[in-house]
C-alpha positions in Angstrom: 53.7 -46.4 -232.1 55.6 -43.7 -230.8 54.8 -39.9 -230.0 54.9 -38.1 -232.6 57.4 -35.1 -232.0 56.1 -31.8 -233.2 58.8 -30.6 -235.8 58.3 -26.5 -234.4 58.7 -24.9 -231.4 55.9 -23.2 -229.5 55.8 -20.0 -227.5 53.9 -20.1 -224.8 53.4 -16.5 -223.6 51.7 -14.9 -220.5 50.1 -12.0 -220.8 48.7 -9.5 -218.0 46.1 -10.4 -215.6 44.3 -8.6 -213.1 46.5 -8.9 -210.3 49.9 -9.2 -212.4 51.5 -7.3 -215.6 55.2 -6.8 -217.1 54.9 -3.5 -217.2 58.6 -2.7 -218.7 62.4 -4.4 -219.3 65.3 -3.6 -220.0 68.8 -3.0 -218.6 69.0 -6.5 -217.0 66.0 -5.9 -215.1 62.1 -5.9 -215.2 59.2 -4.0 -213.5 56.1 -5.8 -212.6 53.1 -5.5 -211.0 52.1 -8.1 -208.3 48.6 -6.5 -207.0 49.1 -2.9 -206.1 53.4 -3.2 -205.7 55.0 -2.8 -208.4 58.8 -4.7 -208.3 61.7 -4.4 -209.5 63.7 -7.7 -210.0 66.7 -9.0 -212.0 66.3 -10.1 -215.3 69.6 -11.3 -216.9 68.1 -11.8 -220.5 66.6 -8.2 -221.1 69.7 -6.5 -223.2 67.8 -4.7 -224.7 66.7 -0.6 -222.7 64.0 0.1 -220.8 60.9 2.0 -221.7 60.3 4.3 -219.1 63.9 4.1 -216.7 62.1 6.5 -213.9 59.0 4.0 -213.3 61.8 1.3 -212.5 63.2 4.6 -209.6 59.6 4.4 -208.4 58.6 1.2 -207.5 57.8 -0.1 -204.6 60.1 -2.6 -203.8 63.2 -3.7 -205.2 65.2 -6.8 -205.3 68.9 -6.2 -204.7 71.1 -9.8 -205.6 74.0 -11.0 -203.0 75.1 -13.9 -204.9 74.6 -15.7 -208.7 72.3 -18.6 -207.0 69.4 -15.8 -206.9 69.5 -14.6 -202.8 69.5 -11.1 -202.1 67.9 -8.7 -200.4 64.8 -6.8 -200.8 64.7 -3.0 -200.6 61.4 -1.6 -199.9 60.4 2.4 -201.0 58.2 3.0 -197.9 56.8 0.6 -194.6 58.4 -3.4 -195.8 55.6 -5.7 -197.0 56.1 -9.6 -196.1 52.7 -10.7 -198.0 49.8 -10.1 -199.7 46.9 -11.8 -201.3 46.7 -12.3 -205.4 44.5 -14.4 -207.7 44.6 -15.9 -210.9 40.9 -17.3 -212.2 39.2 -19.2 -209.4 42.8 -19.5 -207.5 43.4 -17.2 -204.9 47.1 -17.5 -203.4 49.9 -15.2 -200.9 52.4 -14.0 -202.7 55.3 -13.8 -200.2 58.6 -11.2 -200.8 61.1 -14.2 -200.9 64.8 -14.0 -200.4 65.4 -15.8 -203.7 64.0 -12.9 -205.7 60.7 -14.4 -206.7 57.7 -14.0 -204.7 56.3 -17.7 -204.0 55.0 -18.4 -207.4 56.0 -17.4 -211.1 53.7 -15.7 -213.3 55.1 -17.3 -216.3 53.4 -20.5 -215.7 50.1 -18.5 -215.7 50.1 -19.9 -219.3 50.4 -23.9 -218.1 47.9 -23.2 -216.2 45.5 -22.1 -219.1 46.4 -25.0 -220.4 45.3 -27.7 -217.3 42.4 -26.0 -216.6 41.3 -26.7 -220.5 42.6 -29.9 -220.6 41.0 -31.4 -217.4 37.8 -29.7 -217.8 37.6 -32.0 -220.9 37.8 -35.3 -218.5 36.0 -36.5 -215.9 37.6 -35.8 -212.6 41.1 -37.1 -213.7 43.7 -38.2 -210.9 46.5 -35.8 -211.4 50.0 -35.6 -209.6 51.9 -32.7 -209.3 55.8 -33.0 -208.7 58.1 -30.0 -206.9 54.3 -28.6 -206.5 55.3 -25.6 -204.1 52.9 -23.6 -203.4 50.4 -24.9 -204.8 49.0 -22.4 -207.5 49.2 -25.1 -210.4 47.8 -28.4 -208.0 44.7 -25.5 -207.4 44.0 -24.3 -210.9 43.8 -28.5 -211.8 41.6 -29.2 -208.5 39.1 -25.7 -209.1 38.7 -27.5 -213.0 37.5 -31.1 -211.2 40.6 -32.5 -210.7 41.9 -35.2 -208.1 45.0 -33.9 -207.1 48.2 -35.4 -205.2 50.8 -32.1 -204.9 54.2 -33.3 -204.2 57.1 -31.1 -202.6 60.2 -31.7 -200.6 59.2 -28.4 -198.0 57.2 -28.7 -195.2 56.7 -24.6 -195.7 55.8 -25.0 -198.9 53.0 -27.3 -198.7 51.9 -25.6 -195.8 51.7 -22.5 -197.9 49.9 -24.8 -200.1 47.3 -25.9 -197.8 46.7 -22.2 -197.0 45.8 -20.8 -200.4 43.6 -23.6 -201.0 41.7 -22.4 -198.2 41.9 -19.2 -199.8 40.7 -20.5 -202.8 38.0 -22.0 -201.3 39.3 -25.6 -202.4 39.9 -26.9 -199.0 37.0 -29.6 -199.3 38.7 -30.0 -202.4 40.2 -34.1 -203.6 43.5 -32.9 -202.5 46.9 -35.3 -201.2 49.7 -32.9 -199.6 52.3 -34.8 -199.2 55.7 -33.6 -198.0 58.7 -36.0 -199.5 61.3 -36.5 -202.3 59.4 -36.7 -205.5 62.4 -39.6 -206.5 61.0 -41.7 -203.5 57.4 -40.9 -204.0 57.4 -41.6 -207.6 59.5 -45.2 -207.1 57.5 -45.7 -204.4 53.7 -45.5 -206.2 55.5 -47.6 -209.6 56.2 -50.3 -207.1 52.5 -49.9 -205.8 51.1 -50.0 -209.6 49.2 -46.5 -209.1 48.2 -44.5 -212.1 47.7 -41.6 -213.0 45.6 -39.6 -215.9 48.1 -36.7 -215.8 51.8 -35.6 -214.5 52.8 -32.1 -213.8 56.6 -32.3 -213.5 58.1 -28.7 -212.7 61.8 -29.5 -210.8 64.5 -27.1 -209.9 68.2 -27.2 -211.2 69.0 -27.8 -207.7 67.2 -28.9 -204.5 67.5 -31.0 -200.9 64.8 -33.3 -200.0 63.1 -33.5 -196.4 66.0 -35.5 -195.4 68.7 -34.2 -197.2 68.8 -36.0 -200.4 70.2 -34.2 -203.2 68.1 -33.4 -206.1 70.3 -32.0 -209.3 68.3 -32.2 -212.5 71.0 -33.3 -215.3 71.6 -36.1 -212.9 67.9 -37.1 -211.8 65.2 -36.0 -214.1 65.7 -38.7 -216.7 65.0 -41.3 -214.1 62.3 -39.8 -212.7 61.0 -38.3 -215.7 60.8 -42.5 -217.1 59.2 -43.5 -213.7 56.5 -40.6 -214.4 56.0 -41.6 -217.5 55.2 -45.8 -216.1 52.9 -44.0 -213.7 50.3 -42.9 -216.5 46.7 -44.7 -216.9 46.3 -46.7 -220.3 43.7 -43.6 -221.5 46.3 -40.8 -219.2 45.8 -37.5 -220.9 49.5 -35.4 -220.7 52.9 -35.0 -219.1 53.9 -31.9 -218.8 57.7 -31.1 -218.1 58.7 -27.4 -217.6 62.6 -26.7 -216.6 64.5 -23.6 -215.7 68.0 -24.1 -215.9 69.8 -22.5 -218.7 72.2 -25.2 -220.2 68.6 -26.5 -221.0 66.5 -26.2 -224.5 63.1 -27.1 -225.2 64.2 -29.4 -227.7 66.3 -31.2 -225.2 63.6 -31.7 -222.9 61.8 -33.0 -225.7 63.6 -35.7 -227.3 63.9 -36.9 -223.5 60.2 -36.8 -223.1 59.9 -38.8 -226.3 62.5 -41.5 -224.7 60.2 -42.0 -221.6 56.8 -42.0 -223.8 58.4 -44.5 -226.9 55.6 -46.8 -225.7 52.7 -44.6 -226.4 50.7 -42.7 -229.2 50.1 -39.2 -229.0 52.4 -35.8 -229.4 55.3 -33.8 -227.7 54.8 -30.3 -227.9 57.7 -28.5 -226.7 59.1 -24.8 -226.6 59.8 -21.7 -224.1 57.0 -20.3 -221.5 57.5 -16.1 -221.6 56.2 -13.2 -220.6 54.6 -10.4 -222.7 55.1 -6.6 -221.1 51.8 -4.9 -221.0 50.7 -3.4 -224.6 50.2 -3.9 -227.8 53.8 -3.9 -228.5 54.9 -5.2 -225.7 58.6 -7.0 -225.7 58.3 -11.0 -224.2 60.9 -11.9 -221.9 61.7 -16.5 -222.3 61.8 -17.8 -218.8 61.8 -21.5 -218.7 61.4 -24.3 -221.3 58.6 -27.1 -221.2 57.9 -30.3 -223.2 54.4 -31.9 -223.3 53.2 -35.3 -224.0 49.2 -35.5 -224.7 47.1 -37.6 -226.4 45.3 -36.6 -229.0 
């Protein structure tokens, strides 16, 4: 029997933590706090005007874009910061000023991470992969719930950041793989070795190079791989998650391609937009990215 496909939307939204918050939108931007900085970064989708414009004139750093593929410049109010520490639950991670206007994690999947940590603190030490990991926050937040983790990512930095907040974290001694590779070859690679897995985090770019210069572009690859993941799950596997950025992308998209790979298995497909909530009880939610999720129920 095939997944059943859930006939509405869902909303995923993050809210503020201690060390993050939306604090205001508007005017194609937004102003967060990351720890004690608060940042001002483009934000394309926010129309709408900003609360309170002279709190964006006051933060501490600013991200000023040179191009439409997200590099740019940052512009710092006082000494230039490079990193600080941050934590979300049990994770702790550096958060690095990036030249692609993020700052080496997005706070929007604070609410996938909810998610895991629920989910695999209801199994018993599942084996869990993580695709396009980066730095790690996500692979973390599944090993500090009792998870065996492989992370996955094409950048040699990136897992080394990786490696780095899980000794922050505390999560060194942890069951963790870091492997640096192509997620396409590493993928083919354990369906050829009949490995399985009791859970797939799948969370690619629109664009990317492997270690060796192979080209990743998601329209093109992710139904392949996304089919490949879904032969990698255990008879009893748990969930595959999917979570995309690009914008000619829809939740419902990524859905009725997650119910192609899955037509052999029982379960659901959620599917819908991750966001983030501004700080308040009326605070605005910015959509970011879109997901799909296959579970068992």
């Amino acid at each position: 029997m095939p997944p059943r496909l859930n006939p509405t939307p869902e909303t995923l939204v993050t809210r503020a933590w201690a060390d993050y918050a939306l604090l205001d939108s508007g005017g194609g931007r937004k102003l967060e706090r990351y720890g004690r900085h608060t940042v001002v970064r483009p934000e394309p989708q926010c129309f709408w005007s900003p609360r309170d414009p002279d709190a964006f004139d006051a933060a501490d750093a600013v991200f000023d874009p040179t191009d439409e593929d997200e590099t740019g410049r940052w512009r710092f109010a006082g000494h230039p910061v490079d990193s600080f520490p941050l934590a979300w639950r049990d994770v702790r991670f550096t958060s690095r000023f990036t030249p692609f206007r993020h700052l080496a994690f997005f706070p929007e999947q604070a609410a996938n991470w909810e998610w895991l940590d629920g989910r695999i603190r209801s199994l018993n030490q599942p084996r869990i992969l993580n695709l396009f990991g980066y730095t790690g926050v996500a692979s973390l937040a599944c090993a500090a719930a009792g998870a065996e983790v492989t992370h996955v990512d094409a950048s040699k930095k990136s897992v080394a950041w990786a490696r780095e907040n899980a000794g922050l974290s505390g999560l060194a001694d942890r069951p963790i793989r870091w492997i640096v590779e192509d997620a396409r070859k590493y993928v083919a690679r354990e369906v050829r070795r009949g490995v399985k897995y009791d859970g797939i985090i799948l969370d690619p770019p629109k664009y990317g190079r492997g270690p060796t210069g192979e080209v990743w572009r998601l329209f093109e690859d992710l139904p392949a791989l996304l089919k490949d993941c879904a032969a990698l799950l255990s008879d009893d596997a748990s969930f595959l998650l999917l979570n995309a950025y690009a914008a000619r992308v829809s939740g419902l998209s990524l859905a009725h391609l997650m119910a192609e790979a899955t037509a052999d298995r029982d379960g659901v497909i959620d599917w819908g937009e991750l966001a983030l909530a501004e700080d308040g009880p009326d605070g605005r939610a910015i959509g970011l990215s879109f997901f799909a999720r296959w579970s068992a129920k």
